[in-house]
C-alpha positions as CSV (number, residue, x, y, z in Angstrom):
1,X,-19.8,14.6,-23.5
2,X,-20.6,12.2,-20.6
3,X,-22.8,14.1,-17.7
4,X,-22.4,12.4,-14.2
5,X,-22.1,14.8,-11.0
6,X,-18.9,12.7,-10.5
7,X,-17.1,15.2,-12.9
8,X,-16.6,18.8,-12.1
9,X,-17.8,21.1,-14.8
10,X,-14.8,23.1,-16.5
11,X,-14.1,26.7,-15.9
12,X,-13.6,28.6,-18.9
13,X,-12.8,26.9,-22.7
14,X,-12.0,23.6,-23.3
15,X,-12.6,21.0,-26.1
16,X,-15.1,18.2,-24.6
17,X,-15.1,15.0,-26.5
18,X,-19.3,14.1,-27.0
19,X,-19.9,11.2,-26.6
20,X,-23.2,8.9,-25.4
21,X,-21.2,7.3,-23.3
22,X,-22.6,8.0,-19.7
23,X,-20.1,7.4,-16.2
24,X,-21.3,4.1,-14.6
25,X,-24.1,3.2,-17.3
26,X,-22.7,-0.4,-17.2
27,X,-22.4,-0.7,-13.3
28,X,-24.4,-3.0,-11.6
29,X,-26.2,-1.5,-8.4
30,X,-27.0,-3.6,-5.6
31,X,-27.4,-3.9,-2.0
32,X,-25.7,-7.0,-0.6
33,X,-26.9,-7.2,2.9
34,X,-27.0,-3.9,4.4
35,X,-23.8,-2.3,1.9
36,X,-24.8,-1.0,-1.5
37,X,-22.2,-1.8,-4.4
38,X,-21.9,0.9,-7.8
39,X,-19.4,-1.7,-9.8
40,X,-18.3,-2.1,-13.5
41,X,-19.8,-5.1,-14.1
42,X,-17.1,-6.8,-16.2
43,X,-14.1,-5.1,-14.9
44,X,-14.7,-5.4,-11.4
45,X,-15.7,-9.2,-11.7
46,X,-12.6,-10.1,-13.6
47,X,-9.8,-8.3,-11.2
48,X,-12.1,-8.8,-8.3
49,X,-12.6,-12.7,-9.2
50,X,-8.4,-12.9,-10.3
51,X,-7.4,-11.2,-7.4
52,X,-9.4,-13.8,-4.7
53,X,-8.3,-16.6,-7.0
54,X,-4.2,-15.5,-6.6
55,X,-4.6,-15.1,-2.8
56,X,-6.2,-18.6,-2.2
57,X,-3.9,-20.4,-4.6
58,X,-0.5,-18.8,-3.4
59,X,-1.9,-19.1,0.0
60,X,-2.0,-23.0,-0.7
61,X,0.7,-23.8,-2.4
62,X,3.0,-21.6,-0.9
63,X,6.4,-23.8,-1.4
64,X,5.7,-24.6,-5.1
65,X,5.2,-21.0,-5.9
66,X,8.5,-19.6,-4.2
67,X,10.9,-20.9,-7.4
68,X,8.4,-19.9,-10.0
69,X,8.3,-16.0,-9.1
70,X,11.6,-16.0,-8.9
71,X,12.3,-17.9,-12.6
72,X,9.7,-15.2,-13.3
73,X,11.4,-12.1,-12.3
74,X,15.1,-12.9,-13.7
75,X,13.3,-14.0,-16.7
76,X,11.7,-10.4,-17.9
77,X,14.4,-8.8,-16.4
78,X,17.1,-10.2,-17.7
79,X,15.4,-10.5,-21.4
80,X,13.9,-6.8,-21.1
81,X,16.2,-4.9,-19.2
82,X,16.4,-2.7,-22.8
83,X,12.5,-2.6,-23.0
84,X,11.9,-1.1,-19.4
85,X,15.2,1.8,-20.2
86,X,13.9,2.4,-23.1
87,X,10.1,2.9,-22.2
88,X,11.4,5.2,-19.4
89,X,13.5,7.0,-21.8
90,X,10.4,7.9,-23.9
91,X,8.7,9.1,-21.1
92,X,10.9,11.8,-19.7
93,X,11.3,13.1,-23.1
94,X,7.7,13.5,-23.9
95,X,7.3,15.3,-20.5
96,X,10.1,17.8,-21.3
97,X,8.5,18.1,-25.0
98,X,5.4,19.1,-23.9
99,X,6.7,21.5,-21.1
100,X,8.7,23.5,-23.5
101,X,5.9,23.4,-26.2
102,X,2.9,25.3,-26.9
103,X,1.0,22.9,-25.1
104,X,2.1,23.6,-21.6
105,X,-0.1,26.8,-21.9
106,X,-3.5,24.1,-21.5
107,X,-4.9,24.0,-18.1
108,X,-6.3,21.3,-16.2
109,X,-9.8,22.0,-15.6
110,X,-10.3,25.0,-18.4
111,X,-9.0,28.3,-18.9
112,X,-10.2,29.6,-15.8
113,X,-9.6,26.9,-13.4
114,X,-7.9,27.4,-9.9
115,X,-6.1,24.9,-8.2
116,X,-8.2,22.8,-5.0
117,X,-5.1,22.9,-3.1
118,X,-2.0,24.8,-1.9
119,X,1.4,24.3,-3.2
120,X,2.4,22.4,0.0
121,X,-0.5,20.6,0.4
122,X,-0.3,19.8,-3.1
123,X,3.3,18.3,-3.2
124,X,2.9,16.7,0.3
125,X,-0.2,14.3,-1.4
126,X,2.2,13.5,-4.3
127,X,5.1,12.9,-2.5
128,X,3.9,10.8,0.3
129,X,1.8,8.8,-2.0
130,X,4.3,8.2,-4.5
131,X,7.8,6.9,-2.8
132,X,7.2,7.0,0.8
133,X,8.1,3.3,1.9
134,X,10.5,3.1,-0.9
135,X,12.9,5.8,0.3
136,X,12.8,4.5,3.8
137,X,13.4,0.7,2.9
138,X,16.5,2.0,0.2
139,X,17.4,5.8,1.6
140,X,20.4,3.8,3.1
141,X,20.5,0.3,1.7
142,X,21.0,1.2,-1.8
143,X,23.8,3.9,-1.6
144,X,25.4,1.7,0.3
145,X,24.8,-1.6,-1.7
146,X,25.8,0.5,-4.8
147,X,29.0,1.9,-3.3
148,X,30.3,-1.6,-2.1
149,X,30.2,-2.6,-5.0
150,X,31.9,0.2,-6.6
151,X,34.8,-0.2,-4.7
152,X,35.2,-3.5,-4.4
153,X,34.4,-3.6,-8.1
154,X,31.9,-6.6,-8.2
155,X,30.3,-7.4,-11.1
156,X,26.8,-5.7,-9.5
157,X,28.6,-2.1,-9.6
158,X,27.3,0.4,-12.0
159,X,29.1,1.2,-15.0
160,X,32.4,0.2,-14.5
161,X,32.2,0.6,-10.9
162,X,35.6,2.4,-9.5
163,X,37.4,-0.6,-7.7
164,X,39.9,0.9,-4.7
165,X,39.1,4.2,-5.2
166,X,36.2,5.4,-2.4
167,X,35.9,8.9,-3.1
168,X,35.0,7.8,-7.0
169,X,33.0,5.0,-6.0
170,X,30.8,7.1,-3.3
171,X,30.1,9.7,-6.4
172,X,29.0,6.7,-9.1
173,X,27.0,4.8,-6.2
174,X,25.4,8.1,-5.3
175,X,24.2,8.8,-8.9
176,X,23.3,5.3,-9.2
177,X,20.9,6.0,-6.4
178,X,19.2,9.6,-7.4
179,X,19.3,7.8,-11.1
180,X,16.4,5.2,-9.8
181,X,14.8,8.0,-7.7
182,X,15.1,10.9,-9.5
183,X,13.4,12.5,-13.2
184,X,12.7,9.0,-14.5
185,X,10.4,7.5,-12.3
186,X,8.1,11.1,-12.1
187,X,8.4,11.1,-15.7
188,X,6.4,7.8,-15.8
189,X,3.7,9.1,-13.4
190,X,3.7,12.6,-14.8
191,X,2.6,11.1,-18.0
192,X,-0.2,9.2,-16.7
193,X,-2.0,12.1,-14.6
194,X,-1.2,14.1,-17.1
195,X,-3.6,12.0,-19.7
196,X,-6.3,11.5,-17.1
197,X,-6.3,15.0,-16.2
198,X,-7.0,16.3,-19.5
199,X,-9.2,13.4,-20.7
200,X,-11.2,13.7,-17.4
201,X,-10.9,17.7,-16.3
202,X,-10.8,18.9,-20.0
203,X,-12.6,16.2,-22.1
204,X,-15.6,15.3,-19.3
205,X,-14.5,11.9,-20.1
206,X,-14.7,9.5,-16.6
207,X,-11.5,9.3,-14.4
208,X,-10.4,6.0,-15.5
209,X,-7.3,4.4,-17.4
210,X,-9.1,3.4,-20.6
211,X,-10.0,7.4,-21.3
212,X,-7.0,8.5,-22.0
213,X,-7.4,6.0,-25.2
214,X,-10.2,7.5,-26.7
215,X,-8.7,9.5,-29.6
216,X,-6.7,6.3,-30.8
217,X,-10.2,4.0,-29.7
218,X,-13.2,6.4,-30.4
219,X,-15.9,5.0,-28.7
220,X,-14.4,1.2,-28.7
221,X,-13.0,2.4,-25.8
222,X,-16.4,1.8,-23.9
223,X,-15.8,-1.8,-24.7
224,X,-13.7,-4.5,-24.1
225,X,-10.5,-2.8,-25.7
226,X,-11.0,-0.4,-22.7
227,X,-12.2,-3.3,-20.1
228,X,-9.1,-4.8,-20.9
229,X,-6.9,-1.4,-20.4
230,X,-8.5,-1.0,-16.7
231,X,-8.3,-4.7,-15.9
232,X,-4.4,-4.3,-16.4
233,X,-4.2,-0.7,-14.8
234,X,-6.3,-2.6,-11.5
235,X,-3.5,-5.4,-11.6
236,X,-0.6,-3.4,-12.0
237,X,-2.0,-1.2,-9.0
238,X,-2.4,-3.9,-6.5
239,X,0.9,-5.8,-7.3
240,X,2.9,-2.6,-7.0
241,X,1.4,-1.8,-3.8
242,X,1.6,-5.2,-2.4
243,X,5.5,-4.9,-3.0
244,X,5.7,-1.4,-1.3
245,X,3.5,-3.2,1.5
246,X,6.1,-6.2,1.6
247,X,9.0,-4.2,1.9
248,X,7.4,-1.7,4.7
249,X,6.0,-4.9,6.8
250,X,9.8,-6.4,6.7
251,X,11.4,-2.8,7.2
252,X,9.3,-2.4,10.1
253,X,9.8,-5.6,11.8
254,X,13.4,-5.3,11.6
255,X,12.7,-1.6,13.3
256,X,10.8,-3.7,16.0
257,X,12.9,-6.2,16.6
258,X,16.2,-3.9,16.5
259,X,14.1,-1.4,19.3
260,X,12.1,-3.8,21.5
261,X,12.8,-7.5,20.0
262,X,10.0,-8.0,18.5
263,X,10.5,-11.1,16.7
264,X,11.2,-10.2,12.6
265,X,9.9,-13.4,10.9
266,X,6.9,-13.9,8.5
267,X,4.3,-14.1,11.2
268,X,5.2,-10.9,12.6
269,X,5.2,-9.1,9.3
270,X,1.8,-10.9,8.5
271,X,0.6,-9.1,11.5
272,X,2.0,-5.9,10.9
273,X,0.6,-6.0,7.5
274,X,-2.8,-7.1,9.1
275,X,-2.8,-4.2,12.1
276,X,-1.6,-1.5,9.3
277,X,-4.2,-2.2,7.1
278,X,-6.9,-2.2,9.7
279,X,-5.7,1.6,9.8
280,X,-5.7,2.3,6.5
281,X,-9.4,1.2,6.6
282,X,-10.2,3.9,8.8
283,X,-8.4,6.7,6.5
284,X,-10.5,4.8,3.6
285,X,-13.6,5.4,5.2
286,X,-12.4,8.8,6.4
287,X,-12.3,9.9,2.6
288,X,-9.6,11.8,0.1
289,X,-8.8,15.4,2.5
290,X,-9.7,13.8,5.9
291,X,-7.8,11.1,5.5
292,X,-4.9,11.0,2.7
293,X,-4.1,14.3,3.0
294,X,-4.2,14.8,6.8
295,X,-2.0,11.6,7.3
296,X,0.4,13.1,4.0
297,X,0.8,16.4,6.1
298,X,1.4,13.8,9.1
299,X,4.3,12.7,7.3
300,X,5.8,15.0,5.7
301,X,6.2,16.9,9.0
302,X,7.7,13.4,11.0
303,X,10.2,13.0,7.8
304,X,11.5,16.7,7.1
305,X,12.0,16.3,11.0
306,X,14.0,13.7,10.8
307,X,15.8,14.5,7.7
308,X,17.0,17.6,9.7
309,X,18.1,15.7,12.9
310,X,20.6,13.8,10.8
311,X,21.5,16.8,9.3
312,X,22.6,18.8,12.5
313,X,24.1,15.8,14.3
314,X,25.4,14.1,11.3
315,X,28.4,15.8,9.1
316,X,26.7,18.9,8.5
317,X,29.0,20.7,6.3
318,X,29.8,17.5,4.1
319,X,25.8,16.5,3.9
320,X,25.0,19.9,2.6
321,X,28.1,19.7,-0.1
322,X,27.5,16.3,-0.8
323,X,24.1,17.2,-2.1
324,X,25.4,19.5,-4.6
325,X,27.9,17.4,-5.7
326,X,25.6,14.5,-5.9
327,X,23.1,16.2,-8.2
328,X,26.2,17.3,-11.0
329,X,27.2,13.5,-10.3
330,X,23.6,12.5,-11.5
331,X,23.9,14.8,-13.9
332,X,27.0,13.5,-15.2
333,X,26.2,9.7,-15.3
334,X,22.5,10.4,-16.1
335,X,23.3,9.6,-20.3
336,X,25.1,6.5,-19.1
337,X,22.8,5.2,-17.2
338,X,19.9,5.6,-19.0
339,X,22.0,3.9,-22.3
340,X,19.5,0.7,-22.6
341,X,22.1,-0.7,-25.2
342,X,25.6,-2.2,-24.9
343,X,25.7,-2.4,-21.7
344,X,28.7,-4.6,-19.6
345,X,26.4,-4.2,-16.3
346,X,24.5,-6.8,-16.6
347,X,23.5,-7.2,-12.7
348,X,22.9,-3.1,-12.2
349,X,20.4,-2.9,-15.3
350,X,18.4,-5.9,-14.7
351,X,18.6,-6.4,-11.1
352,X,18.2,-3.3,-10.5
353,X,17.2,-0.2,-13.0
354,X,14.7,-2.5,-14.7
355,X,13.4,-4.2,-11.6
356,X,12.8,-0.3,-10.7
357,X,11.5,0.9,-14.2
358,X,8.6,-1.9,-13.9
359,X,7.6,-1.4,-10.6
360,X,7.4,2.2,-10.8
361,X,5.7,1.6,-14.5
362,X,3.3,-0.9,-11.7
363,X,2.5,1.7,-9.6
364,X,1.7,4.4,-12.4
365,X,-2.2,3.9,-12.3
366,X,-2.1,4.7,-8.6
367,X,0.2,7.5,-8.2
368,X,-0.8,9.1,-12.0
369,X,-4.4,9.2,-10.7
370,X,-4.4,10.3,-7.8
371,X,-1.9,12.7,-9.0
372,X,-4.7,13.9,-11.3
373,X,-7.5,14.2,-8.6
374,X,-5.5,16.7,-7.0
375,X,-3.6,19.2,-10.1
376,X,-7.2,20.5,-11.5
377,X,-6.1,24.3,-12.2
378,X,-2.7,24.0,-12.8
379,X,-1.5,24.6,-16.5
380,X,0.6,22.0,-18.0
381,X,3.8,23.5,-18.0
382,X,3.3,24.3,-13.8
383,X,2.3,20.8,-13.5
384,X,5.0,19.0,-15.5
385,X,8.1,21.0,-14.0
386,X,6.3,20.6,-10.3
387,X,5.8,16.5,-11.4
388,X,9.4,16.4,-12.1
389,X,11.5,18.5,-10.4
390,X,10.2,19.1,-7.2
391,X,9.4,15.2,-5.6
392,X,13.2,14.8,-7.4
393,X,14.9,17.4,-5.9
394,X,13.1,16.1,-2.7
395,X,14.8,12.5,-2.9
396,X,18.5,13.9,-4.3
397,X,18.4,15.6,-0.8
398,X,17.0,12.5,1.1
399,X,19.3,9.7,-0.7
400,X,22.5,12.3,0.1
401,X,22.1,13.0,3.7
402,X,20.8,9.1,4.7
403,X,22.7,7.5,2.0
404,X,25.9,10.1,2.3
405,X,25.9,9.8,6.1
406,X,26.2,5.9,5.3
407,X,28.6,5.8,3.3
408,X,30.8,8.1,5.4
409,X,30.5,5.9,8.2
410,X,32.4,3.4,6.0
411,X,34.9,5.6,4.6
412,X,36.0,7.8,7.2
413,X,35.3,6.0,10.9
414,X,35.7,2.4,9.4
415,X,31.8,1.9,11.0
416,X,30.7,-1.5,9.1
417,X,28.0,-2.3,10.4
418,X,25.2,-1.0,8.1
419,X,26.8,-1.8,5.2
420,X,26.8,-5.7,6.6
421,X,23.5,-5.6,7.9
422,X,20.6,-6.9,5.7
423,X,18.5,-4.2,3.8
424,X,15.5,-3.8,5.7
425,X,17.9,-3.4,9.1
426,X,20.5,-1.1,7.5
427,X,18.6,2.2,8.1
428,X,18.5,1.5,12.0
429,X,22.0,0.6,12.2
430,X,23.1,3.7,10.2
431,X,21.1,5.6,13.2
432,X,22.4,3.6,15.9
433,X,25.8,5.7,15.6
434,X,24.2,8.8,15.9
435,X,22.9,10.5,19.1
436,X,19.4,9.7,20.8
437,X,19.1,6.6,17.8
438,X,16.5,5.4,20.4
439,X,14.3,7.7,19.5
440,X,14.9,8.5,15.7
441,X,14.7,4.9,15.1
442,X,11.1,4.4,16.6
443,X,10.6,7.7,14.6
444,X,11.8,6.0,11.8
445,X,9.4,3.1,12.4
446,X,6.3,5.4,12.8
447,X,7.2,7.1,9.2
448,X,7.6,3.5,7.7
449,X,3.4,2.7,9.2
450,X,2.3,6.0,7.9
451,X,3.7,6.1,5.1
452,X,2.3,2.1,4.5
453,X,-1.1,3.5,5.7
454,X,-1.0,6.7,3.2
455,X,-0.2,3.8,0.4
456,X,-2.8,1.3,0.8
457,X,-5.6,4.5,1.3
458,X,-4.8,5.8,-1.7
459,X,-4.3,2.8,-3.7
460,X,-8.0,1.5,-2.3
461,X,-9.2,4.8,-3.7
462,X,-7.7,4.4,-6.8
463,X,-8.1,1.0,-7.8
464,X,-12.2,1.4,-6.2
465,X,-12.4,4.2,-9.3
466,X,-11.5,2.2,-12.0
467,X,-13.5,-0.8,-10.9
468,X,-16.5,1.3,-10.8
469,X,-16.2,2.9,-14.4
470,X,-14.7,5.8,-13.4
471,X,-17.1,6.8,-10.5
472,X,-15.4,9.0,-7.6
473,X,-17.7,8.5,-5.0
474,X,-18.5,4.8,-5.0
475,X,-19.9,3.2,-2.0
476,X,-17.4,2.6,0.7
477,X,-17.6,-1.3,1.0
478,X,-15.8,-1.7,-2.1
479,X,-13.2,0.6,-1.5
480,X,-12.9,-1.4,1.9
481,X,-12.7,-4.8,-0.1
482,X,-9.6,-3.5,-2.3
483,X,-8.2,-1.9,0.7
484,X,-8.2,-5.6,2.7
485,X,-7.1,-7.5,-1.0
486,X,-4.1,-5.2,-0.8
487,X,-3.1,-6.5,2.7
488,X,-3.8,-10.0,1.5
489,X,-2.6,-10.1,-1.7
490,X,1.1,-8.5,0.3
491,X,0.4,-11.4,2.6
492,X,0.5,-14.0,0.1
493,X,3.7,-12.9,-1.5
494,X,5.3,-12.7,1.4
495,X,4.6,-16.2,2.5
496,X,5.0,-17.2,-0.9
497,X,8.7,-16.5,-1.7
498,X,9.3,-13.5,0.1
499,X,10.7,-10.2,-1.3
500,X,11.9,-12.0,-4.5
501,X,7.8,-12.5,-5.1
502,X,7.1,-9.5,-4.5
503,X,9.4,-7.7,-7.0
504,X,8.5,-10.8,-9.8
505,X,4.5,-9.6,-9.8
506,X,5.2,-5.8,-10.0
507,X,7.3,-6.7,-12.6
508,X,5.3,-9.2,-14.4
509,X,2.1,-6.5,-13.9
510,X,4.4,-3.9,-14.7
511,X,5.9,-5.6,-18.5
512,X,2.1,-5.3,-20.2
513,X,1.4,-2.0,-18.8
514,X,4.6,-0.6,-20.3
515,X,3.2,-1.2,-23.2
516,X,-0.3,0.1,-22.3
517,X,1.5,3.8,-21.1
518,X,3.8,4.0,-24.0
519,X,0.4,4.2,-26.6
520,X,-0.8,6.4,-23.8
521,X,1.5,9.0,-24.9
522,X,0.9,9.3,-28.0
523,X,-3.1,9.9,-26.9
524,X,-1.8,12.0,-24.6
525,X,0.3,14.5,-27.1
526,X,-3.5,14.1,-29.4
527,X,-5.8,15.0,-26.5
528,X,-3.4,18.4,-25.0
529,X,-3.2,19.6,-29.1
530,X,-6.7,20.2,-29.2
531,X,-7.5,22.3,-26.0
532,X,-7.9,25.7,-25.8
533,X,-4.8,27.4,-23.9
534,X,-4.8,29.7,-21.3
């Protein structure tokens, strides 16, 4: 078993894995100028050195590289639409598996562990940290999008679609939504912080990616097998983030200039991206509970506020129907739309279920660790039903009332313009016919920061622990140069091709690491069978 004060010693029985292996025994330390560095030596140098080398060269050739991240993304997406179901298939099963087996007695941490924080701090961490900018930019845009096309039966509707019939194409477009939202997506991170929770909390292995390998590696995991399994986690990381950064930069300019103006072209979203992450370097410096959590608090507050507003003003009574009847819609279409095979969809699966399934897959490493930082003393049956149903349950209720209130707008007072309006501006506009839309939209924008600030933090953390061997408390610099190569890297796509770059690199990060968390979970389902249970 590794000693390092990094880990916290178990309470009660658990099954440690020995090992010689000791946390940071390859890091190189070093002062450069008046910062001290603690970093893997090979992993750090390769992402670090790849990362600086992407920047520069999409930064310079930003007109050549436009059409190739685009040939990119249709290409695994429309080739491995099947892959990316299927892969997300697997991992809500295993999740439910393990919940209803034996092995959801384990707990995280040892027999006697208790939990570091409260249920609502708890969920408010995972919540914020793992769909915040996501269910701002498509809260509205993507019921919508998927209820156009339902009706008007396109050849982008889901299933079938439900051409002329509005009442039938609300329900499908609905499900559509909560389908990408819902159990699926927390499967994928469930399964993740479930394997470094165990492998780190249980097995006293460090908090890294390439742990969770160890019963299929042994100690090659220590070696490059395991550089190479961190290298891709570190990539996957930053190219997810860098999309949820794209789309919360453009979101918020389109805020801006809807409000006050504020011109909503790449040089203002460079500069959001560049103010935003100046703040997130203060949270990053500010550390994990005075900083993450504080701002996650923050923002659950600003959004279950809002939530509410549209609520009350909104169609109350249908809103709270709607969600009920949204959630046995979901229910309903769920086996459909998770069918990865046969499919007549083309458009809906790859453009958008597997563009979804890869960029969640891409933020994984992110939102499964920090996940796991913060579910010591919960058992695994408590932390897999949590995982799942909770943060879904959360977003059935947020895509009905933003996305139902949308699509009512359309349906029953003929209000268009939304539904016309590009995506990032569609949430505004949707606002704009309710009362004091002055105010929720700038409300609205400030969620949209926050939640981009609570992102990058987080990630910075994150990536900063798996370049540095699975240390937790790393000198700050290099948690402040991941935190700035986040902003950068977002920059760069943005310039570079726009939102169609973005989604090509947390796909093509997202494609290897697939294939990285599906021989995860069979380490996973290895690692729980041999710990005590509570």
């Amino acid at each position: 078993m590794s000693d390092s004060k990094d880990l916290m010693a178990p309470d009660g029985a658990v099954n440690p894995i020995n090992t010689d292996y000791k946390v940071g025994q390859d890091n190189i330390v070093m002062k450069v100028g008046p910062f001290g560095l603690d970093i893997h030596n090979r992993v750090f140098a390769i992402s670090g050195l790849a990362v600086v080398a992407f920047v520069i060269l999409t930064l310079a050739f930003q007109n050549d590289v436009a059409p190739l991240f685009t040939s990119m993304r249709n290409w695994l997406t429309s080739n491995l639409d099947w892959f990316f179901l299927s892969a997300a298939n697997v991992f809500i099963l295993v999740c439910l598996g393990i919940a209803v087996s034996p092995l959801g007695r384990v707990r995280l941490g040892g027999t006697e562990a208790q939990p570091d924080y409260s249920y609502l701090g708890w969920f408010s961490m995972l919540f914020a940290a793992g769909m915040g900018i996501g269910l701002m930019f498509y809260g509205v845009s993507e019921p919508l999008s998927h209820y156009s096309s339902s009706v008007g039966g396109t050849d982008w509707a889901p299933l079938d679609g439900a051409a002329g019939d509005p009442e039938a194409a609300a329900k499908l477009g609905m499900a559509a939504t909560i389908f990408h939202w819902g159990l699926h997506p927390w499967g994928i991170y469930a399964i993740i912080a479930l394997g470094l929770a165990i492998f780190s909390f249980n097995k006293g292995l460090p908090l890294t990616i390439r742990s969770i390998f160890y019963p299929l590696l042994g100690e090659r995991v220590w070696g490059w097998p395991g550089h190479i399994i961190d290298i891709l986690a570190i990539f996957a990381t930053l190219f997810g983030l860098a999309t949820s950064l794209g789309f919360g930069a453009s979101q918020a300019a389109a805020g801006l200039n809807f409000l006050f103006d504020f011109p909503a072209n790449d040089t203002s979203k460079v500069l959001l991206i560049i103010g935003i992450t100046a703040v997130a370097l203060m949270s990053v410096v500010a550390g994990l509970d005075a900083g993450v959590k504080r701002l996650s608090e923050i923002n659950m507050l600003l959004a279950v506020t809002l939530l509410l507003f549209v609520i009350v003003v909104g169609p109350t009574l249908l809103i709270l129907t709607g969600v009920l009847d949204n959630l046995m819609a979901y229910i309903q279409y769920l086996p459909a739309l998770s069918n990865p095979v046969g499919r007549e969809d083309a458009n809906f699966t790859q453009g958008w279920t597997a563009f979804y399934w890869a960029w969640w897959i891409s933020w994984s490493p992110f939102v499964g660790m920090f996940i796991a930082r913060v579910s010591r003393g919960r058992t695994v049956r408590e932390f897999i039903v949590s995982v799942l149903l909770v943060p879904s349950l959360a977003c059935v209720l947020w895509m009905s009332v933003f996305g139902g209130v949308a699509i009512e707008q359309v349906v029953s007072e003929g209000y268009k313009a939304a539904a016309e309006a590009e995506l990032p501006l569609q949430l505004f506009l949707m606002l704009e016919a309710l009362p004091l839309a002055q105010i929720t939209s700038f409300v609205a924008i400030i969620l949209v920061i926050v939640f981009f600030v609570t992102s990058s933090d987080s990630g910075s953390l994150v990536i900063d622990v798996i370049s540095a061997g699975g240390k937790v408390d790393a000198p700050t610099p290099q948690r402040v140069f991941w935190c700035v190569f986040e902003g950068l890297v977002a920059i760069a796509l943005i310039l570079g091709g726009g939102l169609a770059a973005l989604q090509a690199m947390s796909v093509s990060t997202g494609f290897p690491f697939t294939i990285v968390l599906l021989v995860a979970t069979i380490a996973v389902i290895k690692g729980l069978a041999s710990e005590p249970r509570a």
